[in-house]
N, C-alpha and C positions, 0 to 999 in steps of 0.2 A: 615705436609706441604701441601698446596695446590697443588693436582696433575697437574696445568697449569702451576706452577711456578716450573723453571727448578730445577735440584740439582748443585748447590754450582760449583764444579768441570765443570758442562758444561758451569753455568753461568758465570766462569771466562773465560773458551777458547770461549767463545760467546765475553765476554767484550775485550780479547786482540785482537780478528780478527777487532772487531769495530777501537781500536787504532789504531791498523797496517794501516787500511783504511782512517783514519784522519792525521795522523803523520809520515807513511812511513814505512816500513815492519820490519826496524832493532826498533822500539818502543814498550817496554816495561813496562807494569803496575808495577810501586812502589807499596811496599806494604802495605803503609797508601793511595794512590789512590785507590787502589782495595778495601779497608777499607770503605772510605768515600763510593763507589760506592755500595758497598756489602749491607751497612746500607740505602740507598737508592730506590736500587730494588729488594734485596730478603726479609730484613726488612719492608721495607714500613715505613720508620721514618723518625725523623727530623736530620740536623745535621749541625754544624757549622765549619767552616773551615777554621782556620787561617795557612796560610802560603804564605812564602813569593814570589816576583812576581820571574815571570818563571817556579816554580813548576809543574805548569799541571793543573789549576782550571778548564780552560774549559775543556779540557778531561774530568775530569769526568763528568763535568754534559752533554755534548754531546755524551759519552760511558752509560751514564745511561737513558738518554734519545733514543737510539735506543734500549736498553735491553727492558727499560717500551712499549716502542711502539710495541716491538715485541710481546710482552704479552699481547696485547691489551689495553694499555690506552692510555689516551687520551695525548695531544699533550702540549710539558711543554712550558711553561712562564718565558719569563728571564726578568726581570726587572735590566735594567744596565744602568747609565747615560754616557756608551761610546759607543752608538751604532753607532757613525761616524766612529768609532775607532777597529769594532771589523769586517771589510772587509774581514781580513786573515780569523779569526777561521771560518765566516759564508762560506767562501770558501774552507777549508775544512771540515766543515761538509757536505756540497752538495756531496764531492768526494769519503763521505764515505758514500751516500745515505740518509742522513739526509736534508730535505727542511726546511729549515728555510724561515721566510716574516720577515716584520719585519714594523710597523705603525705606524711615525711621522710625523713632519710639511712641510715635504718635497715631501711628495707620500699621500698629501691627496686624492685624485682623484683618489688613488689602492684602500682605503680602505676599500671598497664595497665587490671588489672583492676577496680582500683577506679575511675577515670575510666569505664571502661564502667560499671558499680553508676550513677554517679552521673546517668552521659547516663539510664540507662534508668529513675530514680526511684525504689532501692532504698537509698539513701544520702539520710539528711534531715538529717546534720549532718557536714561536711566540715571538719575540722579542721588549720588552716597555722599552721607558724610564719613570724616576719615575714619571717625569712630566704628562703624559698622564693618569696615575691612576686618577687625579682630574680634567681632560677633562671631564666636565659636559655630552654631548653626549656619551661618552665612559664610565663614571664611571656609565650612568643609564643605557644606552643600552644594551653595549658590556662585560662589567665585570659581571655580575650575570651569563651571558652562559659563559665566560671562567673558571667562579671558579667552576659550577658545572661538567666543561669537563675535565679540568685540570688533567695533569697526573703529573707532577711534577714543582711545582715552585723554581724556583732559583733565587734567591737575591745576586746579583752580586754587588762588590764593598759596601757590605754591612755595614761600619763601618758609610757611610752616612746617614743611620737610626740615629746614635747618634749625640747627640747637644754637646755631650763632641768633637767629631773630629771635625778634621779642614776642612772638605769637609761637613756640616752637609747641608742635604736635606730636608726642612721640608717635601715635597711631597711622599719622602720614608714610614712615618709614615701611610699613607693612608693604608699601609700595615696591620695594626694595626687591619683594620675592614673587610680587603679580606679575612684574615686565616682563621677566625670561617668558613666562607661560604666556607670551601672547602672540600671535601669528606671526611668520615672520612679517615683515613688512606693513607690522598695524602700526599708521602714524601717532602721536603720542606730542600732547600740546599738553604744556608746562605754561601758567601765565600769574603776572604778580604786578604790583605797583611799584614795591617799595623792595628794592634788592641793592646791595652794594656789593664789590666784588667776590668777598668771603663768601657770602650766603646763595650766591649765581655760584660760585666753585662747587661750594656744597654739596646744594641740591641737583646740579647737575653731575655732581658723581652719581649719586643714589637712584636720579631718574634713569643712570646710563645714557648719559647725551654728551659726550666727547665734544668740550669746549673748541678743541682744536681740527675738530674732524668734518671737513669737507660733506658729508650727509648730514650735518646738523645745523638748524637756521638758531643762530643765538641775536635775538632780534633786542636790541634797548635804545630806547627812545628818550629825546629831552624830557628830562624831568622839570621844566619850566612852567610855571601855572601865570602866564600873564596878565591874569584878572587878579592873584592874590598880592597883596599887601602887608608884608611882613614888619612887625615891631616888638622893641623890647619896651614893659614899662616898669621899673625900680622904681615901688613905693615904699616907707619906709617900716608900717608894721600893720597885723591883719586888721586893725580898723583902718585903715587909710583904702585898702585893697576891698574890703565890701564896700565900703563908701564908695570909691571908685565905681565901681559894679556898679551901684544901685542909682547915681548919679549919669553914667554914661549910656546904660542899656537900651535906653532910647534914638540914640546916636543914632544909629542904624533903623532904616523904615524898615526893613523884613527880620529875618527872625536867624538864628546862629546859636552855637553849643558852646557852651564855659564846662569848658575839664577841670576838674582837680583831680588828686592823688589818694584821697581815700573816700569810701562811704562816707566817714563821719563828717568832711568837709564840705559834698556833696549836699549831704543834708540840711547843713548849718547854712551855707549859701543859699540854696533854693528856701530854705525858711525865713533869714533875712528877705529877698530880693522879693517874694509874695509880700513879707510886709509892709515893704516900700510901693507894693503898689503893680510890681513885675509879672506877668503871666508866666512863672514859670511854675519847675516839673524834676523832683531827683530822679533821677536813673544810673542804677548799679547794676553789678551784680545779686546783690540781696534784694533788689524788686521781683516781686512774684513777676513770673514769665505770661498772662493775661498783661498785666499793669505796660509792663514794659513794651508791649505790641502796641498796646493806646497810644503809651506815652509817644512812641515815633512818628504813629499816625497821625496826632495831634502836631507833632512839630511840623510835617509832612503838609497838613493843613494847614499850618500857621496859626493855628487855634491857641498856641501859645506862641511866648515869645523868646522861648530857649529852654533847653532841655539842661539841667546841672547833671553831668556826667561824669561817672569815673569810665575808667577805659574801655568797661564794656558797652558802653556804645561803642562797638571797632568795625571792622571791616563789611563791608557789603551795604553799608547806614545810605540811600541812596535817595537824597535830596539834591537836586544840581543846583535851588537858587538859594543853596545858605548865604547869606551876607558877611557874617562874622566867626570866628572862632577863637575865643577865649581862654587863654590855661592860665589858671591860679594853681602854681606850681609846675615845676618844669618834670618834664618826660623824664626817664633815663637816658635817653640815646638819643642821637639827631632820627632815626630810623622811623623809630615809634613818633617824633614830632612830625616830620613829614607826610606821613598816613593819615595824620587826626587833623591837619590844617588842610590836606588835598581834597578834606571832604567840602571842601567850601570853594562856593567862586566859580562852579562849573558850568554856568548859565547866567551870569552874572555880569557884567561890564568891572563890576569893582567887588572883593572879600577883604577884608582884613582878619588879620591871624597876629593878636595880640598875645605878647608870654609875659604875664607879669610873676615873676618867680617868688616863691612863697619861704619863709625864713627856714623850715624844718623840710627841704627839697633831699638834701642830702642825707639825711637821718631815715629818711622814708626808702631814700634808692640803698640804702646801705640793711635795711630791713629784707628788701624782696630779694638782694642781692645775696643774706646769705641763706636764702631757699635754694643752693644751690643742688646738683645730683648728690647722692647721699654718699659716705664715706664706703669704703672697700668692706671696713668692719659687718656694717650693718647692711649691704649686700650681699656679703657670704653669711650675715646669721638668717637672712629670707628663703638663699640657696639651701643650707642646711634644713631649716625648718621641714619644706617643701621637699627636700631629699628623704628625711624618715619619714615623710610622713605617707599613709598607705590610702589613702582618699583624697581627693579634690582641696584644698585651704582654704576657704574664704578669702575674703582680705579685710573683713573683722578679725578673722578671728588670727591673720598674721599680726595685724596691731596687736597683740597682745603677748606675742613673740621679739617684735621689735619696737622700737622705740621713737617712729616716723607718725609726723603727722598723715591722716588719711590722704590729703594731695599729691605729698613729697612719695607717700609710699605705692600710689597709683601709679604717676610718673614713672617713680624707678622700676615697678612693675613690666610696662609699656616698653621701656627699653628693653631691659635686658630678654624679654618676648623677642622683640625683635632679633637680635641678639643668637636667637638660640635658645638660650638658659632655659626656660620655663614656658609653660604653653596655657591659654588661659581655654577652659574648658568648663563645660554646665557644670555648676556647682563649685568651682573657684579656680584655682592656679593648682600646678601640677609641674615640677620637675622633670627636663626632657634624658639631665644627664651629660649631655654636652658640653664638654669643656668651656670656660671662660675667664675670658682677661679684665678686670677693670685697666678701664684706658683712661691710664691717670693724664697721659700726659694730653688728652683731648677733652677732659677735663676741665682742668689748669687753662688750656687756652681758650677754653668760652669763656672761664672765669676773665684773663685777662683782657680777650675781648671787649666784656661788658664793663672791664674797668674804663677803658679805651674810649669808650661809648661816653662813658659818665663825663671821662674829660672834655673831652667832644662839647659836648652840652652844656658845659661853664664856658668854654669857650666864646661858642655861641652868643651866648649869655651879654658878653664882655667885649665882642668883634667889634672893632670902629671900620669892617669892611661890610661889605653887601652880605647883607644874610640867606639871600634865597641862591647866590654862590654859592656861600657857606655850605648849609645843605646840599646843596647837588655835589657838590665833592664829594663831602660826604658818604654820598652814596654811590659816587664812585660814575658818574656820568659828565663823559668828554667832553660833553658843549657847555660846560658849569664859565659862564664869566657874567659880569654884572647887570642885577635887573634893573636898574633904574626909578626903582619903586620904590626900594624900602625905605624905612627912619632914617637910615646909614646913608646910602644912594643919595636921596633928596636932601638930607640934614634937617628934617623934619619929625624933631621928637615928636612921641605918643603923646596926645592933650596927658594928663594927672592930674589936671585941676579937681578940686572934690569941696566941697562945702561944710563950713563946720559946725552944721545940723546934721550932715549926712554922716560926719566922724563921730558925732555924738550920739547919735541912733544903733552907729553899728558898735564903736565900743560898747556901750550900753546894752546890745545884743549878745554881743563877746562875753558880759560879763557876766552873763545871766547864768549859773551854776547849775547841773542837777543833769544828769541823763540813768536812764532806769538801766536795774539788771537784771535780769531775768532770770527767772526761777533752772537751775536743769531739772527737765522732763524723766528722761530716760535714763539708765544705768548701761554703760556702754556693753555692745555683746561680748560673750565668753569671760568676762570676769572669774567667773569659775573656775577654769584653768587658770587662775594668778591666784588663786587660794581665799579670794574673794565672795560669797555666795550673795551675791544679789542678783537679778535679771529683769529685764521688762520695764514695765512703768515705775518713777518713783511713787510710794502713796503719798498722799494729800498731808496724812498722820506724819509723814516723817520726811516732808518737802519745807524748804522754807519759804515768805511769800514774794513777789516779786519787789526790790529793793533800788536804791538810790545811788548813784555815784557824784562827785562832784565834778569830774571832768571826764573827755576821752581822750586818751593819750595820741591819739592821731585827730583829732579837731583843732578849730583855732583855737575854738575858746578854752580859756587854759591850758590846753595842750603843752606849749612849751616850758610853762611853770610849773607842770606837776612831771612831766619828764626831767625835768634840774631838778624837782624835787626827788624824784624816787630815783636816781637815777646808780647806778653799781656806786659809783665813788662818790657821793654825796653824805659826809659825815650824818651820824643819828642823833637826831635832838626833839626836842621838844617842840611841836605845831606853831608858828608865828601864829601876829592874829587876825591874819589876812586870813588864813586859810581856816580855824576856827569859825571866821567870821561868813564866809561860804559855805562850811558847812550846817551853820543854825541857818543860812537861807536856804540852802537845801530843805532840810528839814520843817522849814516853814510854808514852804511849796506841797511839801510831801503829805503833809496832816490831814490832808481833808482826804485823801484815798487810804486812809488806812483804817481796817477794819474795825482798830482799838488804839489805844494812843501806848507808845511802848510803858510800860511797868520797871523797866531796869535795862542799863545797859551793861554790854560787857566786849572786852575785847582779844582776838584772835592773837595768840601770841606769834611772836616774828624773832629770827635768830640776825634778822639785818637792819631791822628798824624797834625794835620791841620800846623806847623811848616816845617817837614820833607816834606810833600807835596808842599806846597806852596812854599816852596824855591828851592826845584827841578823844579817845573815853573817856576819859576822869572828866573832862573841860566839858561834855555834852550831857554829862551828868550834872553835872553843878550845875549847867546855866538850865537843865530840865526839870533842875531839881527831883531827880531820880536816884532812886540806888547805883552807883557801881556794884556791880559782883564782882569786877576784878579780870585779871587777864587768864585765860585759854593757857595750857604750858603748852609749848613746843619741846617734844623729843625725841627731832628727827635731826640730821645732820644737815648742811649747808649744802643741799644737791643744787643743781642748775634744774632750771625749768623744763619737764616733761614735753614731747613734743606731741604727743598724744593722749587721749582722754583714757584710754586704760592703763598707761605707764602712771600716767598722774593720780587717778586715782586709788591704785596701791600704792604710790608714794605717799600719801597724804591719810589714808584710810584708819593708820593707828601712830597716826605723829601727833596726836595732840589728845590731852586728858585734862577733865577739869579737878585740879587741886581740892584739898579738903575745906580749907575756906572760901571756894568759890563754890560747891555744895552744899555748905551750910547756910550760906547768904543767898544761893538762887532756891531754897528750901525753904527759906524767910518767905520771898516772894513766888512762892509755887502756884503757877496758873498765870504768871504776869508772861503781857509779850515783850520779847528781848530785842533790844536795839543792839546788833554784832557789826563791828567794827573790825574794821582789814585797811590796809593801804594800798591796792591794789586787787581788781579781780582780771583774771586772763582766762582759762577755763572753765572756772565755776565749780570747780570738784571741793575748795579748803570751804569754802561757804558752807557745799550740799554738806559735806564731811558735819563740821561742828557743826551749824543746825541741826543735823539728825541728832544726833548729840544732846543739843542741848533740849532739842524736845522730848528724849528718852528721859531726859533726868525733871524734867515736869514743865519746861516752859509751857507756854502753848500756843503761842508763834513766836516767828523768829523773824526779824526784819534786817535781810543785811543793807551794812551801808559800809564802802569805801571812797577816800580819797580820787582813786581814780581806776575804769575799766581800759583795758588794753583791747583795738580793734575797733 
């Protein structure tokens, strides 16, 4: 033994005084924590650490990080994508003498200074997210001095290294190339909740932690939550399911999260459930980043009484006494179920984790499903691009190159960086020139993976055995046998009872038609290079003004009927008068925010519905007793839908002209606002297009309204 390095015995009453100082004097080291810690600072080695949330992950690596510093090394490195999220532990490690900083988008203007802190030894915990490893400044700068000072790295929420999980980060891979460059002998904690054996195989290739190798602790713990209470409830359509909701929320004295599967659900839910009377709160991703800190805080506080979320409430969300956790619609994967029900129950004697699956579950997984990595095609036309080109590429202005949405094209960016391919440098991406392989066949098996997942999760669904088995299998943890909790287990269905005031309020809520569209702002960048010359702001003169839909294609209401409506194989006909009959309530809702009452309608022509369109015109005109001007020509070819805002908007830019009789009849009514009809809006470009249009040829607004928005 190295005489600097204490004996065993000291270094535990060393590690539990650290706890007691983080946690409060009645805390006590488990003895798979003392484990993980032990292999950590008297070992000097790697180790992997599955178990589940609540356990203690930061303890250890903040107990082993004051051991390391005490013995002189240098200052560890957590790479976590919840450093919003990780307020508490950074405030008690301060309390237990541990300084953490911590370097994002938010404190760029510290980051001078804390780089100094860190050079001089005043900094023993340096907090990144994965994102900031491929900060060109940082990954040339700042990374080659943190890997050679480094005393221990921690890869927190590590199952984001894999492209099998449902949280995959391509930016975590960067990981891939910091290892080699770090001392020999710097220990290296990998820690996760939620891993099943693929994504533990994975990640431990990439972190270099040899599953089978005698210096590696590969630590996984029961994934058993003995406080939660697993249930399925089959109701039978979405009024029965808000009803449900708005009737049971009370059930529960404290307070718990209802997931669903989109924004638009999210929002419709938390809109019902305020008007029953409910304390609740939507929370997305599309909530401004202020809102969504309240909103936690407030659940936090119990100031409400459940947060309506989509996924992104995920990881690091760190209330121990949730009560309940609700999904109106099921996950794709058992993987992703388990993460979102473990955040409940952890201080708790009893959580229930109810799944009542929502009818449009598989339409939704079969949406995000084909975001998958992008074809071979459209990789080598990025590589290419980036090959001539003799300066930096943005990644505006590759979208205009290719044909990816900004996420997918980010994504695929990330990779193949990684990769080798390309190197992301000030002022955009850059071509390294190094050979590369699309790896189809690794691919192909995330895709079949995630197929794997899906079935998984009907299963579930459907199991007449124990559910909280179910999952731990699942996930691939050896002590999975039955909890004696669940619906299953005890033969205790989920109450469904629901009242039928409460069915009649929520249908009734369901039924209510009309969500707005929003004007586009902006003209995507580099148009110019598509042969396009617009840039900047749209003006006022040649914008149209914010507009009406009768549904969202991902909500309940309506949702499923305007999806059978619009949908590929859905012959073209003429509007029933259901649906006529929503859109004059639409429009009856709409009147009183509009600046002028429309003057004439007209409608967008369509190469796949031009029937159903055109006679929901004619039919809004009659009952408004307005002008028809008649239909918009389409003539452009039957393309599929653009996956990007500058692909689409040259597709769409000179597809359409208005005919000599729809000029001579909008020249009748020159100066009237036009009511513009579509059956569908998805990015907003066919709108901005004819608006402009039609305001060059004299209208002088333009109000779109379609059938239904997608998203």
């Amino acid at each position: 033994m190295d005489p600097a390095t204490p004996s065993l015995p000291d270094l535990r009453l060393a590690a539990e005084k650290v706890l007691a100082a983080l946690a409060g004097p009645s805390a006590k080291l488990r003895e798979d924590q003392w484990e993980a810690i032990r292999t950590l600072v008297h070992k000097h080695r790697r180790a992997l650490v599955v178990q589940r949330t609540g356990w203690g992950k930061s303890a250890v690596y903040f107990v082993a990080t004051a051991l390391l510093r005490g013995q002189g090394a240098g200052p560890s490195v957590i790479v976590s994508p919840l450093l919003a999220l990780m307020r508490n532990q950074i405030a008690a490690a301060e309390r237990a003498g541990i300084h953490a900083a911590t370097v994002n988008s938010s404190n760029t203007d510290e980051w001078g200074a804390i780089y100094a802190q860190v050079a001089s030894g005043h900094v023993d915990v340096l907090l990144l997210s994965p994102e900031r490893l491929n900060n060109p400044g940082f990954r040339d700068e700042v990374l080659p001095q943190l890997a050679e000072t480094c005393g221990l790295l921690v890869v927190d929420e590590a199952h984001c290294i894999s492209d099998w999980g449902h949280d995959f980060r391509p930016d975590y891979r960067r990981l891939r190339t910091l290892l080699p460059e770090l001392p020999a002998k710097t220990p290296v904690l990998a820690t996760t909740a939620t891993a099943n054996a693929r994504v533990v195989e994975d990640l431990a290739d990439v972190l270099g932690l040899g599953i089978d190798s005698p210096e590696v602790l590969i630590q996984r713990g029961s994934l058993d939550r003995d406080s939660l209470y697993l249930g399925v409830l089959d109701l039978p359509d979405p009024g029965h399911q808000l009803a449900w909701l708005a009737d049971h929320l009370d059930d529960w004295a404290g307070s718990g999260i209802v997931y669903t599967l989109t924004v638009a659900t999210a929002v419709e839910v938390a809109a019902h459930l305020s008007k029953a009377g409910h304390d609740v709160l939507a929370y997305s991703g599309q909530t401004d980043a202020d809102d969504r800190l309240e909103a936690e805080q407030a659940l936090i506080d119990n100031r409400v009484k459940a947060l309506v979320a989509t996924s992104a409430l995920g990881m690091g969300f760190d209330k121990p006494d949730l009560e309940f956790v609700i999904h109106l619609g099921a996950p794709p994967s058992p993987i992703a179920y388990y993460q979102q029900v473990g955040r409940a129950g952890r201080a708790t004697g009893r959580a229930d984790a109810i799944l009542v699956p929502a009818y449009d579950d598989e339409a939704i997984w079969r949406y995000f499903g084909s975001l998958a990595f992008p074809r071979e095609t459209e990789v080598r036309q990025v590589l290419r691009i980036l090959g001539d080109a003799e300066a930096p590429v943005s990644t505006a202005t590759l979208e205009t190159g290719v044909d990816l949405s900004r996420s997918r094209l980010e994504m695929m960016l990330k990779v193949i960086d990684v990769d080798g391919a390309v190197r992301r440098v000030k002022g955009g991406w850059v071509a390294t020139g190094a050979p590369w392989a699309y790896d189809t066949d690794r691919y192909q098996r995330v895709a079949e993976a995630k197929r794997q997942e899906q079935k998984a999760m009907r299963q579930y669904i459907r199991t007449a055995g124990c559910r909280m088995e179910f999952l731990r299998t699942e996930l691939d943890d050896p002590g999975a046998e039955p909890c004696g909790r669940c619906d299953n287990c005890t033969g205790t269905p989920v109450p469904g009872g629901t009242t039928e005031t409460s069915v009649a309020l929520a249908v009734s809520s369901l039924s209510t038609p009309g969500t707005v569209i929003e004007p586009r702002k902006m003209w995507p960048v580099s148009m110019p290079e598509l042969g396009i010359d617009v840039r900047g702001r749209i003006g006022e003169e040649e914008s149209a003004e914010p507009g009406r839909a009768i549904a969202n294609l991902s909500s309940m209401a309506y949702g499923s009927e305007f999806r059978e409506l619009l949908a590929e194989g859905t012959p073209d006909g003429e509007a029933d008068a259901a649906v006529v009959e929503a859109a004059v309530e639409v429009l009856a809702q709409w009147k009183d925010s509009w600046p002028e009452r429309p003057g004439a309608v007209a409608s967008i022509g369509s190469l796949r519905r031009p029937v159903l369109i055109g006679s929901i015109g004619a039919r809004l005109a009659e009952i408004g007793r307005l002008p028809y001007l008649g239909v918009l020509e389409h003539l452009g070819d039957r393309r599929g839908r653009e996956a990007n805002s500058a692909h689409r908007l040259r597709s769409v830019w000179e597809a359409y002209q208005a005919p000599p009789d729809f000029v001579r009849a909008l020249e009748q009514h020159r100066g009237a606002a036009v009511l513009l009809v579509d059956d569908f809006v998805d990015t907003g470009w066919t709108m901005t297009v004819v608006a402009r249009m039609l305001l060059n040829l004299g209208a002088r607004r333009v109000y779109p309204f379609a059938l239904a928005v997608v998203g």
